[in-house]
GUDO-172094 format. One record per residue (C-alpha): y, x, z. Coordinates in nm, 4 decimals. Example, Ala and Ser with C-alpha at 12.3 -4.5 7.8 and 13.67 -1.06 7.14 Angstrom:
@v = -0.4500&u = 1.2300&w = 0.7800
@v = -0.1060&u = 1.3670&w = 0.7140
END
This chain:
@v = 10.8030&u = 12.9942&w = 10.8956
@v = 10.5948&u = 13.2451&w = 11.0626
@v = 10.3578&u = 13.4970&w = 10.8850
@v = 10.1142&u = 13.3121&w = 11.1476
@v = 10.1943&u = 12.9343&w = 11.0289
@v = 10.1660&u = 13.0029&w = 10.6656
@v = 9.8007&u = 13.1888&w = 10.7375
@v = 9.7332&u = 12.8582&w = 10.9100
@v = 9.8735&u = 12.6146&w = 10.6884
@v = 9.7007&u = 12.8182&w = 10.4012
@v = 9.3844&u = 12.7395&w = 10.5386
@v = 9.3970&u = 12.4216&w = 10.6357
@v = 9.5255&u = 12.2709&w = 10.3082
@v = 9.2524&u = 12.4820&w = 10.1024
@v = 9.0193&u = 12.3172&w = 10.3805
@v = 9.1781&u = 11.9698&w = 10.2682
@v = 9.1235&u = 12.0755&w = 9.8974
@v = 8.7515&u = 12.1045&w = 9.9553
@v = 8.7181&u = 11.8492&w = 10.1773
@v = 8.8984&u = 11.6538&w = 9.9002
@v = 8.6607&u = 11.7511&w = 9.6487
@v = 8.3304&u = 11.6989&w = 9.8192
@v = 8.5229&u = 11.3251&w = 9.9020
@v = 8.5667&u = 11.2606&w = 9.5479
@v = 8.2570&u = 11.3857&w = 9.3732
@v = 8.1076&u = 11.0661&w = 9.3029
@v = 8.3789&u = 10.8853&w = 9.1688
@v = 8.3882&u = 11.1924&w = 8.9171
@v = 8.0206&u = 11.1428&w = 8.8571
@v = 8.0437&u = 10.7558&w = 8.8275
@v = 8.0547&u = 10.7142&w = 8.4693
@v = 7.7209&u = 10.8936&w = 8.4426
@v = 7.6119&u = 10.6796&w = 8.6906
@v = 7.6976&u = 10.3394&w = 8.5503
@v = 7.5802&u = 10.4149&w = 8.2089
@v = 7.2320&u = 10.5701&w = 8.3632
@v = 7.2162&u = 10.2763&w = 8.6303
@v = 7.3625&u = 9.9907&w = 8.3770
@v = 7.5846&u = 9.8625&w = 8.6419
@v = 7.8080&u = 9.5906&w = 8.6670
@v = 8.1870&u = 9.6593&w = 8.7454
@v = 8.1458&u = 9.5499&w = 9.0759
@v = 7.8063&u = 9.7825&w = 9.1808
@v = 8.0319&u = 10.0436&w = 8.9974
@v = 8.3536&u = 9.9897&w = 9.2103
@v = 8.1187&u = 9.9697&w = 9.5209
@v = 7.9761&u = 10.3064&w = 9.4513
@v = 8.3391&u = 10.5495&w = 9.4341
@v = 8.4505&u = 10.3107&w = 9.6877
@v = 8.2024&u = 10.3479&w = 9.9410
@v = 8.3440&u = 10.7233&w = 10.0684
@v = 8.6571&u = 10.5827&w = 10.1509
@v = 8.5623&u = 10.3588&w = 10.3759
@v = 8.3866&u = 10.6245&w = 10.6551
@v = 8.6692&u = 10.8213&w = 10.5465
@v = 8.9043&u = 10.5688&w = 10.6351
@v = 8.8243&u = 10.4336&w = 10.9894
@v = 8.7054&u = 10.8015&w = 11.0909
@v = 9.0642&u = 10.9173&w = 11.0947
@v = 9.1538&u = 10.7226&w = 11.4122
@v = 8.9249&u = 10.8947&w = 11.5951
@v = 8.9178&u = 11.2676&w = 11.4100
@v = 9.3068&u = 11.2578&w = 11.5172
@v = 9.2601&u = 11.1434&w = 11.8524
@v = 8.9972&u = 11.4600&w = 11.8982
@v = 9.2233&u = 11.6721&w = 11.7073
@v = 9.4936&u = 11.6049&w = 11.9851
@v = 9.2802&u = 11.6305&w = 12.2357
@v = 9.0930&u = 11.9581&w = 12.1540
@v = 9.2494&u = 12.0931&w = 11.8878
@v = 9.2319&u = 12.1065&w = 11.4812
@v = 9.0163&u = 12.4399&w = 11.4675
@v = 8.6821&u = 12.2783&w = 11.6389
@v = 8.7434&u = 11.9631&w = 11.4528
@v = 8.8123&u = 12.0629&w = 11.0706
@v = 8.5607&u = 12.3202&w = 11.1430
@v = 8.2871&u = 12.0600&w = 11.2567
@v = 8.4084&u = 11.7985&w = 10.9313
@v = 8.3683&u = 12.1005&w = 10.6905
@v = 8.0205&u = 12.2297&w = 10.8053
@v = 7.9296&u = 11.8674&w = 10.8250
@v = 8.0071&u = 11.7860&w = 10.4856
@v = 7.6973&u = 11.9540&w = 10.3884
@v = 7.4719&u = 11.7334&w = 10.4642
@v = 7.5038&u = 11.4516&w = 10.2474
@v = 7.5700&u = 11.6708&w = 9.9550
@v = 7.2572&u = 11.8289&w = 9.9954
@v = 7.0602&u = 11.5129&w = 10.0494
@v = 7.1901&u = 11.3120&w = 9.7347
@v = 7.0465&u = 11.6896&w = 9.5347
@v = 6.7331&u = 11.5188&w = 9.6574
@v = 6.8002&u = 11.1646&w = 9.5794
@v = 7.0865&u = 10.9934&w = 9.3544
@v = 6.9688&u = 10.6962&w = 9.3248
@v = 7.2224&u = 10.3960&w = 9.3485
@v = 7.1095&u = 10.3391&w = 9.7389
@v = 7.0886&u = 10.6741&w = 9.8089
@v = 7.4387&u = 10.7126&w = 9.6749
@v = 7.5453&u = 10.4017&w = 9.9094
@v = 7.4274&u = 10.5708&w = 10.2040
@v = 7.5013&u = 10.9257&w = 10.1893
@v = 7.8041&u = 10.8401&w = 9.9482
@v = 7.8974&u = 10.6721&w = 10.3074
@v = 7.8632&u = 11.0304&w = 10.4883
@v = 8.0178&u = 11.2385&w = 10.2455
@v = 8.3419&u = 10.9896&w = 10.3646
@v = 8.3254&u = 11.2178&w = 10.6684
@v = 8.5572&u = 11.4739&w = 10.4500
@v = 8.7812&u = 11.2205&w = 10.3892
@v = 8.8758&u = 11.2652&w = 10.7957
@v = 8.9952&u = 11.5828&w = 10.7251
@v = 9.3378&u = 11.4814&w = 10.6249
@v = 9.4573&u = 11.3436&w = 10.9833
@v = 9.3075&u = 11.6626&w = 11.1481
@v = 9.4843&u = 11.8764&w = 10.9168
@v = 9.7993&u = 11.7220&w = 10.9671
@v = 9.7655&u = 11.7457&w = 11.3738
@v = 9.6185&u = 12.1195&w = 11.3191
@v = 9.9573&u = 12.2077&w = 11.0894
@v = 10.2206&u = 12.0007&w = 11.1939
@v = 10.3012&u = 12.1449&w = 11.5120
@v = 10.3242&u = 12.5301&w = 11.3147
@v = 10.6425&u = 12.4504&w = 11.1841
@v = 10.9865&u = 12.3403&w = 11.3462
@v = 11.0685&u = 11.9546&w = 11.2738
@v = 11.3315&u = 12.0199&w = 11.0331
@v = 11.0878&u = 12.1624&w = 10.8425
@v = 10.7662&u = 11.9608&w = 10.8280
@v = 10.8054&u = 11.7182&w = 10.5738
@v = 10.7949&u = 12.0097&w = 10.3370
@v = 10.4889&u = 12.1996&w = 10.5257
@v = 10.3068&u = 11.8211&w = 10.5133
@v = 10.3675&u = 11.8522&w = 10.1571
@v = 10.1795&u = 12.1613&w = 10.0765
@v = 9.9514&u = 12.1141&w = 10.3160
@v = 9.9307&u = 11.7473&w = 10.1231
@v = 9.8637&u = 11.9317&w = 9.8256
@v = 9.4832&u = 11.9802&w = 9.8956
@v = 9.4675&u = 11.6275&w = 9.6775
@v = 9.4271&u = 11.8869&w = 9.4203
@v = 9.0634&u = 11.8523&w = 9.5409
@v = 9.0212&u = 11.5700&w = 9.3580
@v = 9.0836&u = 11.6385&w = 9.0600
@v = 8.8257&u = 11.8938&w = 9.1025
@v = 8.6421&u = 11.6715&w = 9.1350
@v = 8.6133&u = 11.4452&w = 8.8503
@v = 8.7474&u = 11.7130&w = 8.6297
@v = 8.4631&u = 11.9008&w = 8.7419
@v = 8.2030&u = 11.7017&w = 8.8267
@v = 8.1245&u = 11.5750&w = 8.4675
@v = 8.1304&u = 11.9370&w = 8.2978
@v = 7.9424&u = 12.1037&w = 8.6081
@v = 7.6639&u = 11.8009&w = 8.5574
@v = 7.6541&u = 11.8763&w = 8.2012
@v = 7.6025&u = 12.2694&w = 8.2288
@v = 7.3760&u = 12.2385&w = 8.5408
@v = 7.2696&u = 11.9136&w = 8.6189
@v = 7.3885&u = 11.6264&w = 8.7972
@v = 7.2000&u = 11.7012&w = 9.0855
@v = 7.2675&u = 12.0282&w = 9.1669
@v = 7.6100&u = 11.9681&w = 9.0852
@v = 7.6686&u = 11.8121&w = 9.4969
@v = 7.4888&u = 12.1155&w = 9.6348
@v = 7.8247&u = 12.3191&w = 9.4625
@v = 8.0634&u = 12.1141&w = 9.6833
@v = 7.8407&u = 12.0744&w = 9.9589
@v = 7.8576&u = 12.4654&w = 10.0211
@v = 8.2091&u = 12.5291&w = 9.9123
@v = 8.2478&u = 12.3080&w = 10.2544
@v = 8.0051&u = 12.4322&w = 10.4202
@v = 8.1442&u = 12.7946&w = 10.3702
@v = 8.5285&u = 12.7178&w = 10.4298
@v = 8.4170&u = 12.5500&w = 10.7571
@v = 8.2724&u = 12.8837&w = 10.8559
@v = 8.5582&u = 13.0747&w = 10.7801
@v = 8.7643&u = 12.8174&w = 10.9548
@v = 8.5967&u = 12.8386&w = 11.2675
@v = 8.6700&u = 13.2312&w = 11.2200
@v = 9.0027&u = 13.2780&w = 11.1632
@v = 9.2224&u = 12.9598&w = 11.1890
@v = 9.4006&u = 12.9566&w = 11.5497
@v = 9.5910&u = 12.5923&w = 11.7389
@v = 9.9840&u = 12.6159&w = 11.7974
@v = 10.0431&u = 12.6471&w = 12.1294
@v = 10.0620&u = 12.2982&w = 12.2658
@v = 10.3727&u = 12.1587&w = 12.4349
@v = 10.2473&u = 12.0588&w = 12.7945
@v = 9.8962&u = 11.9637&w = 12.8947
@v = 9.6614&u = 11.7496&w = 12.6466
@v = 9.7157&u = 11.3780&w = 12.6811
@v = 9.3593&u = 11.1927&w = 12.7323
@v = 9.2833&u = 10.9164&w = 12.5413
@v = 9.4285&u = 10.6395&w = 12.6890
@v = 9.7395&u = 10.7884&w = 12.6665
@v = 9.7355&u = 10.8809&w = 12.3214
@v = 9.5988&u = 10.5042&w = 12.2221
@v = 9.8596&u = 10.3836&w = 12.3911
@v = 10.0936&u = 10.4637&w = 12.1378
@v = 9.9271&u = 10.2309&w = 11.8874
@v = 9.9284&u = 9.9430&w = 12.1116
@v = 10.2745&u = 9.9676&w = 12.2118
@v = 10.4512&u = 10.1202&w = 11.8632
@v = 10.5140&u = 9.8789&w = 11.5934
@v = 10.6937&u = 10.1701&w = 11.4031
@v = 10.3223&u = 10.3288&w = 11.3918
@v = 10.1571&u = 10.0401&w = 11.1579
@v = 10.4733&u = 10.0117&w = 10.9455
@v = 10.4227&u = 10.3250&w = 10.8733
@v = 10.0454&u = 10.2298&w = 10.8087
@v = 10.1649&u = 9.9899&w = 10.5944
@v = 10.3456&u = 10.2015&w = 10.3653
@v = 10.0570&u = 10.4398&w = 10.3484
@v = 9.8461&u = 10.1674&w = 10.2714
@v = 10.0486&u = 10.1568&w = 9.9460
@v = 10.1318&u = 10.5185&w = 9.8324
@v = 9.8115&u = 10.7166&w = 9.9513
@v = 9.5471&u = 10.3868&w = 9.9167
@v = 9.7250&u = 10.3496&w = 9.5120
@v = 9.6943&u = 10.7489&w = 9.4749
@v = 9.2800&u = 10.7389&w = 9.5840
@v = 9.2051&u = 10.3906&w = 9.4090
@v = 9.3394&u = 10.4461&w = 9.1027
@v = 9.2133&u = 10.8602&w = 9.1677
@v = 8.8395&u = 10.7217&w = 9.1925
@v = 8.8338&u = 10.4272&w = 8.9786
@v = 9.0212&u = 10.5401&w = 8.5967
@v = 8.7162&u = 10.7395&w = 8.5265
@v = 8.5397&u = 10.4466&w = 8.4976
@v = 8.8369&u = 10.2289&w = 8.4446
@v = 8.9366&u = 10.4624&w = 8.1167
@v = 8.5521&u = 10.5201&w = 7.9906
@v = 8.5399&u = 10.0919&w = 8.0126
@v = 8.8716&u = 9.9933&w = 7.8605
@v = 8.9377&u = 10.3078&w = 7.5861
@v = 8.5864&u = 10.4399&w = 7.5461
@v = 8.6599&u = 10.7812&w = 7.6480
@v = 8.3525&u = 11.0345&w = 7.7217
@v = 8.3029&u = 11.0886&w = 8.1130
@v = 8.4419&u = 11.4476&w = 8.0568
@v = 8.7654&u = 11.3163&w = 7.8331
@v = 8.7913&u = 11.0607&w = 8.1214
@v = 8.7816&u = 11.2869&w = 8.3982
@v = 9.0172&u = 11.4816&w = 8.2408
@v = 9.3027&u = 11.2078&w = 8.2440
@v = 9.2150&u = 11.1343&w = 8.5892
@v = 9.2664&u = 11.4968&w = 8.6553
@v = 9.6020&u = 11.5152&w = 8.5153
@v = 9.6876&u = 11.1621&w = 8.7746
@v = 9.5813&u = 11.4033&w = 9.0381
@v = 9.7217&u = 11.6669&w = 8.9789
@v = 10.0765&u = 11.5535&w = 8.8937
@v = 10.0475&u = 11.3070&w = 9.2097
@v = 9.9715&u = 11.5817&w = 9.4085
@v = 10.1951&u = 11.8227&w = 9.3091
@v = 10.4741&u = 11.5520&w = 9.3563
@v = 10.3323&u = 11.5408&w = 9.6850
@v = 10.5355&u = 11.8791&w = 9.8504
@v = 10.8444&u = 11.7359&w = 9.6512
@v = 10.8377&u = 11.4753&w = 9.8219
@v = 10.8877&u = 11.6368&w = 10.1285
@v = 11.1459&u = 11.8548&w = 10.0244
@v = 11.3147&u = 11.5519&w = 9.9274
@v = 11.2666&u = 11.3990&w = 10.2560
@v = 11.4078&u = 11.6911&w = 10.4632
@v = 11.7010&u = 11.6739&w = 10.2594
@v = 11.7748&u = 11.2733&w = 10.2268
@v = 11.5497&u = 11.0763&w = 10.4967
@v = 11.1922&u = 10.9581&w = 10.4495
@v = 11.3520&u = 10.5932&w = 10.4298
@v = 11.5754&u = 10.6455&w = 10.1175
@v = 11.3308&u = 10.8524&w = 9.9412
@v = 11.0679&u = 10.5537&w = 9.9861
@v = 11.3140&u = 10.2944&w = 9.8706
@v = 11.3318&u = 10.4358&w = 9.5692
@v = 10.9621&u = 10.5280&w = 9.5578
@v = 10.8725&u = 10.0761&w = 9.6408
@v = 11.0811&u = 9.9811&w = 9.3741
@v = 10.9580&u = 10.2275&w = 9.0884
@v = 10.6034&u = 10.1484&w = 9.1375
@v = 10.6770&u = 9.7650&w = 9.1647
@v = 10.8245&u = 9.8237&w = 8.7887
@v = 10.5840&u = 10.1038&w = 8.6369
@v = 10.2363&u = 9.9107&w = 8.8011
@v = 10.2783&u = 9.6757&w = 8.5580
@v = 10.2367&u = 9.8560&w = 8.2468
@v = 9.8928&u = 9.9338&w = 8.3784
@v = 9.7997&u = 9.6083&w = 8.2380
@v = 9.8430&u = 9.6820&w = 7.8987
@v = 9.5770&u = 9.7384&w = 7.6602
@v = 9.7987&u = 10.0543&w = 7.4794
@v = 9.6528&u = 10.3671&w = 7.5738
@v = 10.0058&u = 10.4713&w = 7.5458
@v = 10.1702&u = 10.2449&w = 7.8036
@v = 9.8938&u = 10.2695&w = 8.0314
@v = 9.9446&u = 10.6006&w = 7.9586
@v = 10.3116&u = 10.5855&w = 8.1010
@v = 10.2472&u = 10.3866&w = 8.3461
@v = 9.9660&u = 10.5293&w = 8.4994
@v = 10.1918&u = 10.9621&w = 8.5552
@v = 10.5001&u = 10.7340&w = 8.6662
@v = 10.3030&u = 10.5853&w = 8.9172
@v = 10.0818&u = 10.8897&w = 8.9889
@v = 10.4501&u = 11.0842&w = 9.0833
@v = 10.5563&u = 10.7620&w = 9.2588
@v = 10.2822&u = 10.8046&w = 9.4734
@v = 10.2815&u = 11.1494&w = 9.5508
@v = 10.6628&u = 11.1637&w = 9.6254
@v = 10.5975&u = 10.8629&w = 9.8819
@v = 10.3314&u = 11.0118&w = 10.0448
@v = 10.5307&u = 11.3391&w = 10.1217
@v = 10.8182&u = 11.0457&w = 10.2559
@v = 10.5394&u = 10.8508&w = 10.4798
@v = 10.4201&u = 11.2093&w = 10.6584
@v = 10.7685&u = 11.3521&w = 10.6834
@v = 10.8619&u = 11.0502&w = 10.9271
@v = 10.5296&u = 11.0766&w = 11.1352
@v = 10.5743&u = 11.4116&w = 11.3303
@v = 10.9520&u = 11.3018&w = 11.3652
@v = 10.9161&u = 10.9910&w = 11.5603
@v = 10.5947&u = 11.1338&w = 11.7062
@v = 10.5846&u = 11.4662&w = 11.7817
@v = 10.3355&u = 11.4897&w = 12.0912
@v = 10.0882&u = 11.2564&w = 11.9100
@v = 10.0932&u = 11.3846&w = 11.5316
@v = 9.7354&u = 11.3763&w = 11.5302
@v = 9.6938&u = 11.0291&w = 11.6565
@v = 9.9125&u = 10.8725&w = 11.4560
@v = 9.8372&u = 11.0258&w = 11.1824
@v = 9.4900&u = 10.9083&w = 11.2298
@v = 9.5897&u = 10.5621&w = 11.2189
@v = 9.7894&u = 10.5815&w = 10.9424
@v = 9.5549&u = 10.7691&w = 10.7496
@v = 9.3189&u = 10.5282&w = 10.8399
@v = 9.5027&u = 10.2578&w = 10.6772
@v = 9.6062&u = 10.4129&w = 10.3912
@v = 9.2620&u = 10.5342&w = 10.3261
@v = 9.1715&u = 10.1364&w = 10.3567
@v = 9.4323&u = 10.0896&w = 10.0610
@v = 9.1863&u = 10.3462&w = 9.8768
@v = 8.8809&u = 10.1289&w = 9.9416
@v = 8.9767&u = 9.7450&w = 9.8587
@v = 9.1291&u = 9.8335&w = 9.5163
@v = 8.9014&u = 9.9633&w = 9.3570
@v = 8.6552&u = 9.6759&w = 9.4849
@v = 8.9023&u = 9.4304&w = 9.3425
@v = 8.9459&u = 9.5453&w = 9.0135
@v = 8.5787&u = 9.5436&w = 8.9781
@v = 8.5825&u = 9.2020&w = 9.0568
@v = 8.8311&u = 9.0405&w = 8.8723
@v = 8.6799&u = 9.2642&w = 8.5793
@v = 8.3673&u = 9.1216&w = 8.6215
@v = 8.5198&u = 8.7201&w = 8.6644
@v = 8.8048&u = 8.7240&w = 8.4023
@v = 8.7069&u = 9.0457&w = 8.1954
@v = 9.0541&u = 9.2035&w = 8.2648
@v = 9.1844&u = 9.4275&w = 8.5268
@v = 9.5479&u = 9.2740&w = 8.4911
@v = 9.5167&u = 9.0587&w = 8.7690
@v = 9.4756&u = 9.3677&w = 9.0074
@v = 9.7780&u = 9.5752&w = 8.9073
@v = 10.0260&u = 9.2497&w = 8.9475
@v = 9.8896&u = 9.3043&w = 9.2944
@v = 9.9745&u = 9.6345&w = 9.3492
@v = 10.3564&u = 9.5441&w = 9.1695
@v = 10.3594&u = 9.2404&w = 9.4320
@v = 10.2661&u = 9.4902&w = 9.7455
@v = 10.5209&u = 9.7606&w = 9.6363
@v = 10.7733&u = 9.4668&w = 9.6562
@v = 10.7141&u = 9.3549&w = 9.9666
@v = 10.6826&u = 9.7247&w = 10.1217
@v = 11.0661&u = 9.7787&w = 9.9638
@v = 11.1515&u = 9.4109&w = 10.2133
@v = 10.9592&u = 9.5689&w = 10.5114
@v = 11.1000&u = 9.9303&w = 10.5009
@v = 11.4882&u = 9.7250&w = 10.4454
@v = 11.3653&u = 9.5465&w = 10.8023
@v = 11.2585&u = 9.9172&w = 10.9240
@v = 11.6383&u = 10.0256&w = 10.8062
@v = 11.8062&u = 9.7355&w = 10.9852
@v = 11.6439&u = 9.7804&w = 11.3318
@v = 11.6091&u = 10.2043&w = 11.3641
@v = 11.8741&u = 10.2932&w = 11.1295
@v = 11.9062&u = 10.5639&w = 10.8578
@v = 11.5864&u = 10.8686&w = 10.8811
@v = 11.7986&u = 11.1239&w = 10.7940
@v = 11.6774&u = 11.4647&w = 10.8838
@v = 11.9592&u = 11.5205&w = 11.1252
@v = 11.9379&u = 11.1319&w = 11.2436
@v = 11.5771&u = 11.2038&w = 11.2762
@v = 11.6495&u = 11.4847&w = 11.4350
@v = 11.8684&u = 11.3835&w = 11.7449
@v = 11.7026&u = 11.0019&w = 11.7871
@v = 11.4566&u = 10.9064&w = 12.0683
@v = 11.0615&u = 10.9863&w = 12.0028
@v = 10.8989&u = 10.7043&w = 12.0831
@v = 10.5936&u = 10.8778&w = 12.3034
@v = 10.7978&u = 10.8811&w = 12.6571
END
C-alpha cells in the first residue's frame, strides 16, 4: 500500500470514528434520559433508534454521490454537517427535540458507505478486505460514545456534552476537505442511472444486504440498546453500563480488520458460514438472566459480528469494483435498517411480556436462515476465494 493510500485511509476511518461517535451519542446518553424522562421501554428504544434510521436510507444516496463526485466533497459535507444537530439538542434535549434532531445527527451514520467508496479503490483487490477492515474500525466511535457520553455529562453537563462531538466533526470535516485526495478513477463517472442499475438488475447486491442486515444491524442494535438494556435488567449505573457496552464495541470492532484478513486469506463465504452459525448458537444465551452468560454471550457475539462484517465488505468491491460506492450504499443501508428494528422490538416485547427473550430467539432464527441463504449463494456463484474472486466476472458490464 502506498504512503498515499494509508494517509487516505487514515483519514477516512478517523472520519468514520467521529462520525461514529456523534451517531451514537444518544444511545450513550439514554439511560440519563429514561430515568430523567421516566420512559417506557418502547419511548426508550425509539429514542437510540431514531439515528439509525436517517442513517440508514441516506447511504443509498451518499454512495451514489460518492461515485459520482467523489468521497472528499461528500465525507467532507457529512462531517461539517454533523454539527448542526449537535449544537441544536445543547439548546434543547427534550424527548422531541431528541426525536428530531436525534433524526439529523443519523446524517453521520452515511459516512460509512462514502468511506468505503472514498478508500476502497486506494488499495489493489487482493487487498481490500483487510483495508475495509481498518477503515471498518472507526466503530471504535461508538464506544466513545457511550463510554464517554455518561462521564463527559457527569463532569460537564449533559448538554454541552453534544457540542464536544458536534465539533470534533465539525473540525475533521475541515481537515478533510484539506488534505484527503480521490483515487484516480478507472474511466469516466457513471451517472445515475447507470449506477442504479446495478441494484435493479443484481440479486447478488441484496444478498449481500441481507447478510449485513444481520452482522452490522446486530453490532449497532445491541451497540445502542445494552446501555439501557444492562441499566434495566442488572441495575448497573449509566457509566458502569456504558462501560460494558464499550467493551461490545470495542472487541466487535477490533474483530472487524480480522475479519478481513481472514477473508483475503479464505473467501468472504467460508468466513461467514462460520460467522451464521456461531451467532445462531451464542444469541441465545442473551436470554439469560446470569450476568455471566449474558456476559458470554453478548463478546461471542460482539466478535461474531465484527469478523462478519469485515466478510460482508471484503466481497463488495470484488464483485463490484466500478460501483463500490453504490453498493455499498445499499448494503449499508440495509444493514443500518437491521440497527433500527431491533432495538424497537426489544422495547416492545419488554414492554408486553416483561422479557427481552423473545427478541434474541429472533436474532438466533435470522442467523439461521442467513447460514441457508449464503449455502444458496455457494451453490449458484461458487467458492469467494480471494483468487476465485479474483479471476470471476464483475457483475457491472
Amino acid at each position: 500500500m502506498s504512503s498515499e493510500a494509508k494517509r487516505n485511509l487514515f483519514l477516512a476511518t478517523v472520519g468514520f470514528a467521529i462520525s461514529f461517535a456523534l451517531w451514537g451519542s444518544i444511545a450513550g446518553l439514554a439511560p440519563i434520559f429514561r430515568a430523567e424522562f421516566r420512559l417506557t421501554a418502547t419511548q426508550a428504544s425509539l429514542m437510540v433508534a431514531i439515528p439509525v434510521l436517517l442513517g440508514s436510507i441516506g447511504r443509498v444516496p451518499m454512495g451514489l454521490l460518492t461515485d459520482r463526485y467523489g468521497g472528499r466533497k461528500v465525507f467532507s459535507a457529512v462531517l461539517m454537517f454533523g454539527a448542526i444537530p449537535a449544537l441544536a439538542l445543547a439548546l434543547d434535549h427534550s424527548y422531541q427535540s431528541l426525536l428530531l434532531w436525534g433524526f439529523l445527527i443519523g446524517v453521520a451514520g452515511t459516512s460509512f458507505a462514502v468511506g468505503v467508496g472514498f478508500a476502497a479503490p486506494w488499495v489493489p483487490p487482493e487487498k481490500q478486505g483487510t483495508a475495509l477492515g481498518i477503515y471498518g474500525m472507526g466503530n471504535i466511535g461508538q464506544s466513545v460514545s457511550v463510554f464517554g457520553g455518561p462521564l463527559l455529562a457527569g463532569a460537564i453537563g449533559v448538554a454541552a456534552t453534544f457540542p464536544v462531538f458536534g465539533l470534533a466533526s465539525l473540525a475533521w470535516g475541515v481537515v478533510f476537505a484539506l488534505y484527503a485526495r480521490n483515487a484516480a478513477r478507472r474511466g469516466p463517472p457513471r451517472t445515475l442511472r447507470e449506477n442504479l442499475a446495478v441494484l435493479r438488475r443484481e440479486p447478488l447486491a441484496w444478498v449481500l444486504s441481507t447478510f449485513y442486515f444481520l452482522t452490522f444491524g446486530g453490532f449497532v442494535a445491541l451497540g445502542i440498546y445494552l446501555p439501557s438494556l444492562l441499566r434495566d435488567l442488572f441495575q448497573f449505573t449509566p457509566a458502569d453500563a456504558g462501560a460494558r457496552t464499550a467493551g461490545f464495541v470495542v472487541l466487535a470492532t477490533m474483530s472487524r480488520p480480522v475479519g478481513g484478513w481472514i477473508a483475503d486469506r479464505i473467501g468472504g463465504q467460508r468466513l461467514l458460514g462460520y460467522v451464521f452459525v456461531g451467532l445462531a448458537i451464542f444469541a441465545l444465551p442473551l436470554m439469560s438472566l446470569s450476568i455471566y452468560l449474558f456476559t458470554l454471550g453478548a463478546l461471542t457475539c460482539a466478535a461474531l459480528l465484527g469478523l462478519g462484517n469485515g466478510g460482508v465488505f471484503k466481497l463488495v468491491p470484488r464483485y463490484f469494483p466500478a460501483q463500490t460506492g453504490t453498493v455499498t450504499g445499499l448494503v449499508g443501508a440495509v444493514g443500518g435498517l437491521g440497527g433500527f428494528f431491533p432495538p424497537i422490538t426489544l422495547g416492545i416485547f419488554r414492554d408486553l411480556t416483561g422479557r427481552y427473550a423473545p427478541g434474541f430467539i429472533l436474532l438466533s432464527a435470522f442467523a439461521v436462515g442467513c447460514a441457508l441463504l449464503l449455502w444458496r449463494v455457494r451453490a449458484l456463484h461458487g467458492p469467494s476465494t480471494s483468487t476465485a474472486a479474483a479471476s470471476s466476472p464483475t457483475h457491472d458490464q
